[in-house]
C-alpha positions as CSV (number, residue, x, y, z in Angstrom):
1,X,-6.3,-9.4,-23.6
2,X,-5.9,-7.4,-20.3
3,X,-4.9,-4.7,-22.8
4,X,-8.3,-4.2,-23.6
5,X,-9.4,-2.9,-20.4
6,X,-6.7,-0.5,-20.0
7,X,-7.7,2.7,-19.1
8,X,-11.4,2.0,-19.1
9,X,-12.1,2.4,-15.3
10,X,-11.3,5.0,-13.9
11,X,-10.8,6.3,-9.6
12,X,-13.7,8.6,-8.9
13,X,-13.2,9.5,-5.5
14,X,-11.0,9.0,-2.1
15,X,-11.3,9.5,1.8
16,X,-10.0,8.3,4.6
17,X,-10.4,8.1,8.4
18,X,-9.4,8.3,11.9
19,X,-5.5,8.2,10.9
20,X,-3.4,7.6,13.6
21,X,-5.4,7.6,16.6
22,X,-9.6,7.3,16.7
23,X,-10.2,6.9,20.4
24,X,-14.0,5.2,20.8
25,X,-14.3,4.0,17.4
26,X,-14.8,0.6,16.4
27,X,-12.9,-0.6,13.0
28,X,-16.4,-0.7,11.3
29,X,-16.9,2.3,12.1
30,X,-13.8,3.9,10.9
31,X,-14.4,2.3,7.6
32,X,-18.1,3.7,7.0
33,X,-16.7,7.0,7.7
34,X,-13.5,6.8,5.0
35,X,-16.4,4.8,2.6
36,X,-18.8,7.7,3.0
37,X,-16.1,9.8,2.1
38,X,-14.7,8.6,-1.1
39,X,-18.2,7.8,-2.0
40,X,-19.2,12.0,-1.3
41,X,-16.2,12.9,-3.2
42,X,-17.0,10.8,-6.2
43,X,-20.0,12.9,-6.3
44,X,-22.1,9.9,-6.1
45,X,-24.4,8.2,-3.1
46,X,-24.3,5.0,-1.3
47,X,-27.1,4.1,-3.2
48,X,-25.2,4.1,-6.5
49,X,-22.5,1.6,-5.0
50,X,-23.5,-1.7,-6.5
51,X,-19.9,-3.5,-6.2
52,X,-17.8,-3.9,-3.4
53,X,-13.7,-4.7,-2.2
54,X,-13.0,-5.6,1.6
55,X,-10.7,-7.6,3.5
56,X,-9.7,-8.0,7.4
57,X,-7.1,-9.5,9.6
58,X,-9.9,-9.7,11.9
59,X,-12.6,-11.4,10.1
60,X,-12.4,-14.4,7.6
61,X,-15.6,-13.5,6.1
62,X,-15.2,-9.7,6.6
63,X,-17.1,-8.4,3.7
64,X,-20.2,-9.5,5.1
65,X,-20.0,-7.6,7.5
66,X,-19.4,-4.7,5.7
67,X,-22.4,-5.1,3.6
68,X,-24.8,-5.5,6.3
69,X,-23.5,-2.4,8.0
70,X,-23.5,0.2,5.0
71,X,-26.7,-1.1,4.0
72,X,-25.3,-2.3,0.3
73,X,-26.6,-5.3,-1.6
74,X,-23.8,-5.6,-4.3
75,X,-23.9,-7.0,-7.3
76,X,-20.0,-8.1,-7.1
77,X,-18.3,-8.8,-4.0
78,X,-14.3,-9.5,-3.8
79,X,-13.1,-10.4,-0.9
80,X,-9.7,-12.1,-1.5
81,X,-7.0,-11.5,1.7
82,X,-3.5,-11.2,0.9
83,X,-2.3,-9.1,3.8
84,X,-1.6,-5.5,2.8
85,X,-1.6,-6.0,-0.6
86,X,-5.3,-7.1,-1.2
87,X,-6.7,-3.4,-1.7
88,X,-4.1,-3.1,-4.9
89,X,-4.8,-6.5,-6.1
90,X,-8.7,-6.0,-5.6
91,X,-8.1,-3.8,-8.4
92,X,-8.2,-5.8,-11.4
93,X,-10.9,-8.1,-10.8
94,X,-13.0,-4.7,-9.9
95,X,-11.9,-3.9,-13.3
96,X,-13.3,-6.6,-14.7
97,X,-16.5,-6.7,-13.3
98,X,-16.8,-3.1,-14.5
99,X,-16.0,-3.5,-17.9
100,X,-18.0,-6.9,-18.2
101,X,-21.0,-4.7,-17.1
102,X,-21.5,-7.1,-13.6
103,X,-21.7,-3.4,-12.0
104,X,-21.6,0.1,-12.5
105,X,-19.3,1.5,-9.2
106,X,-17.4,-0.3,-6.6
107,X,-16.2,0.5,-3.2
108,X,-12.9,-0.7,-2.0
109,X,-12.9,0.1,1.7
110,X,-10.6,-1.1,4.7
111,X,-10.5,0.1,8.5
112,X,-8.4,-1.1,11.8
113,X,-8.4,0.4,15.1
114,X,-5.2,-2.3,15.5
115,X,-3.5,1.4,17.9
116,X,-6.2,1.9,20.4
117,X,-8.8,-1.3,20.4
118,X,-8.3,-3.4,23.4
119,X,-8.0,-6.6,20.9
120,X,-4.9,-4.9,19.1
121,X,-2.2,-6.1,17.3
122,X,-0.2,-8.1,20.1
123,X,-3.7,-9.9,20.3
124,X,-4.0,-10.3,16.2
125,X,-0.6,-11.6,15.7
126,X,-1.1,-14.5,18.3
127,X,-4.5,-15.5,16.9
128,X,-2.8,-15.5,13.6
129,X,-0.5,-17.9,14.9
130,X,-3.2,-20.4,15.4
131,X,-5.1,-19.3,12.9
132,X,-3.2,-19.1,10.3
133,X,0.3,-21.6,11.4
134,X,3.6,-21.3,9.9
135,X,4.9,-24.8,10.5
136,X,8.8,-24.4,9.4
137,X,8.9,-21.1,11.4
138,X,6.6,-20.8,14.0
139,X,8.3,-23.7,16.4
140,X,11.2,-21.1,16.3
141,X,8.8,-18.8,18.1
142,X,10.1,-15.8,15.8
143,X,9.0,-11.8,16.6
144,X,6.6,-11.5,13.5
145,X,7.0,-9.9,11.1
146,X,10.3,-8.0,11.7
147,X,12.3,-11.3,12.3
148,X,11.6,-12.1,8.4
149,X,11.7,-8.6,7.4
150,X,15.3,-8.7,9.2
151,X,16.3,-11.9,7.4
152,X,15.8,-10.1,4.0
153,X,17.6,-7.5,5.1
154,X,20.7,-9.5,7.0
155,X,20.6,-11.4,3.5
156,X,21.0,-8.0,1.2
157,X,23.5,-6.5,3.6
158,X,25.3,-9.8,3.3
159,X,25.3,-10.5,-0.6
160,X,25.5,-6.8,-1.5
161,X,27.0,-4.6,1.1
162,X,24.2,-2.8,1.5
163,X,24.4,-0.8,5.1
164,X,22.2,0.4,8.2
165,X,23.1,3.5,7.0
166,X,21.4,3.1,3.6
167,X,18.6,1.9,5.6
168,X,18.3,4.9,7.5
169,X,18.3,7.1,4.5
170,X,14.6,5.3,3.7
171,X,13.4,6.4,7.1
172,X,14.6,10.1,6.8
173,X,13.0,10.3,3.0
174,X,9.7,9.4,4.7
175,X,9.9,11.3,7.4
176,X,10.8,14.6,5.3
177,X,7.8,13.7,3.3
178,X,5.5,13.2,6.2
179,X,6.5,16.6,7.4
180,X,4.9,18.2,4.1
181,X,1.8,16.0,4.8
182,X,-0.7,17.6,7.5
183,X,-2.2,13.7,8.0
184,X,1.3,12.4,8.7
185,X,1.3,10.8,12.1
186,X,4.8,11.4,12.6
187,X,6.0,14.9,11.6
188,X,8.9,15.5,14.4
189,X,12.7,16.2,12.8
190,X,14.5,12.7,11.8
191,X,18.1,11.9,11.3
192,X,20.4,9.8,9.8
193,X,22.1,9.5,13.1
194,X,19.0,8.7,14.9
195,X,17.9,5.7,13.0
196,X,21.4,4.4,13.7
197,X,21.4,5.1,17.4
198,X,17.6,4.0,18.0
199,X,16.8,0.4,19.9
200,X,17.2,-2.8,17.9
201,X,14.1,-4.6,17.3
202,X,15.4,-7.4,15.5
203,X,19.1,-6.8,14.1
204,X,20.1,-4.9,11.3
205,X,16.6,-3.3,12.1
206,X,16.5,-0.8,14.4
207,X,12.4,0.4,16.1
208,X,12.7,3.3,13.3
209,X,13.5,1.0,10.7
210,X,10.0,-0.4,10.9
211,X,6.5,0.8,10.5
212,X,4.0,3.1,12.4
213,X,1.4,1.2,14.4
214,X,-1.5,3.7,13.9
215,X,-5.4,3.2,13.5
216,X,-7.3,4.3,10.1
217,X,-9.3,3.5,7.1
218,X,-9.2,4.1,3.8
219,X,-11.4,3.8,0.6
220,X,-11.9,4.6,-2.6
221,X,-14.3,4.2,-5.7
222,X,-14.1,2.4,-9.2
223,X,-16.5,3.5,-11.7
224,X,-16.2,2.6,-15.7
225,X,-14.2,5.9,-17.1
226,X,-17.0,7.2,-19.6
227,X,-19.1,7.6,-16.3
228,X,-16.1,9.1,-14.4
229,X,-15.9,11.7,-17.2
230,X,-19.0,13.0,-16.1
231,X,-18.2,13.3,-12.1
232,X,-17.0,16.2,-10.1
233,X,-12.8,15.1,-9.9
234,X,-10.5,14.7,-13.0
235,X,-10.5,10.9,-13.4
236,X,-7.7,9.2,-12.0
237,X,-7.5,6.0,-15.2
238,X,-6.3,2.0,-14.0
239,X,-3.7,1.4,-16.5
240,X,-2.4,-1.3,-15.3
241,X,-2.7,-4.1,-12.2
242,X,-0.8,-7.3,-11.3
243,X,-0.6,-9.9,-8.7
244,X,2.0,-12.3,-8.0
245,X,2.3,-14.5,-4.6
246,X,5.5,-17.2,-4.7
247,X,5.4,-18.0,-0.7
248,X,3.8,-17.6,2.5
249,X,6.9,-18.2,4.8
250,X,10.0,-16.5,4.3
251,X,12.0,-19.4,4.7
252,X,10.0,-20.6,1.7
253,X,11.4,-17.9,-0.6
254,X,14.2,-18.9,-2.9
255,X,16.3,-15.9,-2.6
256,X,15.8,-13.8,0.3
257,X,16.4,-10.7,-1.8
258,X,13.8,-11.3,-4.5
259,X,10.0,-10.5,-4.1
260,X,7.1,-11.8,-6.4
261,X,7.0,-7.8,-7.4
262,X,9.5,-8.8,-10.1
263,X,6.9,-10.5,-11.8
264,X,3.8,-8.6,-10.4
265,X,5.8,-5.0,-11.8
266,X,6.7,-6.8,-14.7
267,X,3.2,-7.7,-15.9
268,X,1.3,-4.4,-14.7
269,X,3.9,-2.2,-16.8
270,X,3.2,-4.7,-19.9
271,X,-0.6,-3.6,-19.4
272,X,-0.5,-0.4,-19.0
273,X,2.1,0.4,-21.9
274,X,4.5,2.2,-20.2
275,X,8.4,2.2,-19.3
276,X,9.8,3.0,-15.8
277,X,10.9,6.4,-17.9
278,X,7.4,7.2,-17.3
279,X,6.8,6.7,-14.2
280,X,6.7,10.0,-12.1
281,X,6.0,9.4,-8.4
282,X,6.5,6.0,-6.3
283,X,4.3,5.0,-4.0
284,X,5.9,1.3,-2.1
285,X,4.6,-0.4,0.6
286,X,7.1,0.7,3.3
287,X,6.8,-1.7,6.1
288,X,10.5,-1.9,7.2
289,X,13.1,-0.1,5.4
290,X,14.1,-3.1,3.7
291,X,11.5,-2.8,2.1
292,X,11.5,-0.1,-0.1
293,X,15.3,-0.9,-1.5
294,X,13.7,-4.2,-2.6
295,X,10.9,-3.0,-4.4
296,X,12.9,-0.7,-6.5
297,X,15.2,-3.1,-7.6
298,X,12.6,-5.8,-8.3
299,X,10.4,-3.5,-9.9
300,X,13.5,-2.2,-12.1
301,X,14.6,1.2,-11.1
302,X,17.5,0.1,-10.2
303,X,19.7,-3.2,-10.8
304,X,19.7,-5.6,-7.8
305,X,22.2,-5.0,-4.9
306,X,21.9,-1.2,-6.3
307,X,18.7,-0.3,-4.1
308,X,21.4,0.9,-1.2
309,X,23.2,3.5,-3.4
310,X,19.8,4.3,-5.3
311,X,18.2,5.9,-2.3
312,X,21.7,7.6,-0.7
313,X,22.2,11.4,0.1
314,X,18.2,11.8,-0.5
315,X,18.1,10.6,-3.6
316,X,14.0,9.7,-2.8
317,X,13.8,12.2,-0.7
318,X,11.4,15.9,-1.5
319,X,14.4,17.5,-4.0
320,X,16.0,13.7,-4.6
321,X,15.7,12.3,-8.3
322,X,12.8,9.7,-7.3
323,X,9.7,10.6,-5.5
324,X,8.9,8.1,-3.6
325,X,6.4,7.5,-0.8
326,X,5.1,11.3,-0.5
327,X,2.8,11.0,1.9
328,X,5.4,9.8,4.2
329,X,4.9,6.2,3.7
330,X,4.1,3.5,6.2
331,X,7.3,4.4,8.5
332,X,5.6,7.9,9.2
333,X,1.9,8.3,7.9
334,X,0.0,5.8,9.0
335,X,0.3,1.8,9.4
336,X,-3.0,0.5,10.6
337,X,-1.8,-3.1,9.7
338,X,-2.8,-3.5,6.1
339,X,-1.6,-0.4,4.2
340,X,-2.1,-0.8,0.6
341,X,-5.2,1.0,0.3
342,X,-3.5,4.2,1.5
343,X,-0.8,4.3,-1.0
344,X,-3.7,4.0,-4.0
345,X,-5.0,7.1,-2.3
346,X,-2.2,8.9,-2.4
347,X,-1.1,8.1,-5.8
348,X,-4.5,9.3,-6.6
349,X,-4.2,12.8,-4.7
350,X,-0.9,13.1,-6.3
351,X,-2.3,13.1,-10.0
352,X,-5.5,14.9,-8.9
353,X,-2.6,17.2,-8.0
354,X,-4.0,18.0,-4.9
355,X,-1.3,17.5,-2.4
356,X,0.1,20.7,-1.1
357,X,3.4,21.3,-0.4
358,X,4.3,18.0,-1.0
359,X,2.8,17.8,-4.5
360,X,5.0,16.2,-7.2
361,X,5.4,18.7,-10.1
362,X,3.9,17.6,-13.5
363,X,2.9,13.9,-12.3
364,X,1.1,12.3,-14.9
365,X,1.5,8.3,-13.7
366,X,1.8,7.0,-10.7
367,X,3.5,3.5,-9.7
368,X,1.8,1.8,-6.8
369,X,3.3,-1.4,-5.1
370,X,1.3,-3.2,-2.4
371,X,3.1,-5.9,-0.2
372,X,1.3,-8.5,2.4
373,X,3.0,-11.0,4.7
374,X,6.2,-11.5,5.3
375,X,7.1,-10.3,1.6
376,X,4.3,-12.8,0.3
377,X,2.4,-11.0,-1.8
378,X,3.4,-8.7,-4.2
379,X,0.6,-6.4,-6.3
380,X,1.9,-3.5,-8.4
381,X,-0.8,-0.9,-10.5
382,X,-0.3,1.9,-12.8
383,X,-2.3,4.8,-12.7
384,X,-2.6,7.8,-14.6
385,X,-4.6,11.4,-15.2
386,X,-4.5,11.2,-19.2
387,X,-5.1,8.4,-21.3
388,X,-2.1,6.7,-23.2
């Protein structure tokens, strides 16, 4: 029973790198700098790292790579791509290998210079398209992602009366968070008003209804919790982790308003014991706006078509009822093209309680939801600083 490995490995250390621009860095680079990091700040050496988490847009066979370069020779490799919710569903098979005794600490690390490299993201997304083809959209030569994220969005507006305006609200909540957050990439002033008046990408979503395009990497490091006991930070405990992935395409979704994280939130709040009373920050994968008003209505804060009025007059805003994406999310932190990794981090700041002026008073478990593709893959985790 997945129960049985709840709360037996814990987070032992976080860094990150190079967020927003790293002029002169390769993505390799940027990610042996974040991975030397969370390594340093687990109080532990790259010589202790005998497990390792990787994936790439870039690179089918990424973690290769990635061992070569930091020197590793891992005992357990995962490698699984899902988009930019692989570094939250890496999570539970790292758990298993951990508490099976395969290895003793692993590395989850990601890095993308997808801002400044010459081969950026216009370049990745038309590889992609050969790549990796979408035969029932693709001949429609659609603006990926946004024209998917904007069906989902047209869709809720339609069945639910959801508005731009609601929309907006999720970019100013990120924004006022991001201005508490010295990292933030985007810290400048934000208003309702502005969202609404700002150029239409792909309509109802205006260019500040959709994620920053930044460089970075992230990491972070999984040891079993009887070890993490023993290093330098409070251990931040895995309660909880679930995948679920019910498309690839959009148009291969069977409502246009529900994600897999019904089922991926579902399961991961079933491991870890806990009830969405417990919960006491939010960390969502923010691509678009859309995005967050679906995730808390498939992951059950709210009922569906309620995700509009959930998030109105600041309500997950610093002061609003929910925290929610404190760092300042996806749509003002950082978005170097797969972000799940930097959500973990922040949930783990957040109950290390180290976050500043934008710490979340008395938070004790944290709610993490990764998304990859065009709302593809859905992987949701629990984490907490006590033990149930």
């Amino acid at each position: 029973m997945l129960e049985s490995i709840r709360d037996k490995v814990a987070i032992a250390g976080v860094g990150t790198a190079g967020l927003g621009e790293a002029h002169g860095y390769t993505e390799m680079e940027l990610l042996a700098q974040a991975a030397s990091r969370a390594v340093r700040d687990a109080g532990l050496t790259m010589a202790d790292i005998d497990g390792i988490c990787t994936s790439s847009s870039s690179a089918t066979m990424w973690a290769m790579p990635v061992v070569e370069y930091l020197g590793l020779r891992p005992k357990f490799i995962e490698s699984t791509m899902l988009g930019g919710s692989s570094f939250v569903a890496h999570l539970l098979p790292a758990m298993l290998a951990l508490a099976s005794g395969q290895c003793n600490a692993v590395l989850v690390c990601y890095g993308s210079t997808q801002r400044t490299a010459k081969f950026g993201r216009k370049e990745g997304v038309k590889a992609r398209a050969l790549l990796d083809p979408q035969p029932y959209e693709q001949p429609y030569q659609p603006i990926s992602p946004i024209t998917s994220y904007a069906l989902a969005a047209q869709r809720h507006m339609h069945q639910y009366g959801t508005t731009r305006r609601q929309l907006a609200e999720v970019a100013v909540a990120a924004r006022k968070w991001a201005q508490l957050n010295p990292e933030a990439y985007k810290r400048d002033a934000l208003e309702i008003e502005d969202v609404l008046n700002a150029r239409m990408v792909s309509d109802p979503l205006s260019v500040l209804d959709c994620c920053l395009v930044t460089d970075g990497a992230g990491a972070y490091v999984l040891v079993r919790s009887d070890r993490a006991r023993d290093l330098p930070h409070k251990p931040v405990y895995v309660l909880g982790n679930a995948t679920a992935v019910w498309n690839r395409q959009i148009s291969s979704m069977h409502d246009l308003t529900v994600t897999a994280a019904a089922e991926s939130g579902r399961r991961a709040m079933r491991m870890a014991g806990v009830t969405h009373r417990d919960i006491d920050v939010m960390e969502l994968y923010d691509a678009f706006t859309i995005n967050t008003i679906l995730f808390l209505e498939d992951l059950g804060f709210c009922g569906k078509g309620e995700g509009g009025a959930f998030v109105e007059n600041g309500g997950i805003a610093p002061g609003g009822h929910t925290p929610v994406n404190t760092n300042g999310g996806g749509l003002s932190c950082v978005h170097p093209g797969m972000y799940g990794i930097f959500i973990l981090i922040e949930a783990v700041r957040q109950l290390r309680g180290a976050c500043g002026d934008r710490q979340v008073p008395a938070a004790h478990i944290a709610l993490v939801h990764g998304n990859g593709g065009t709302l593809s893959s859905q992987s949701t985790a629990i984490l907490g600083n006590e033990m149930p």
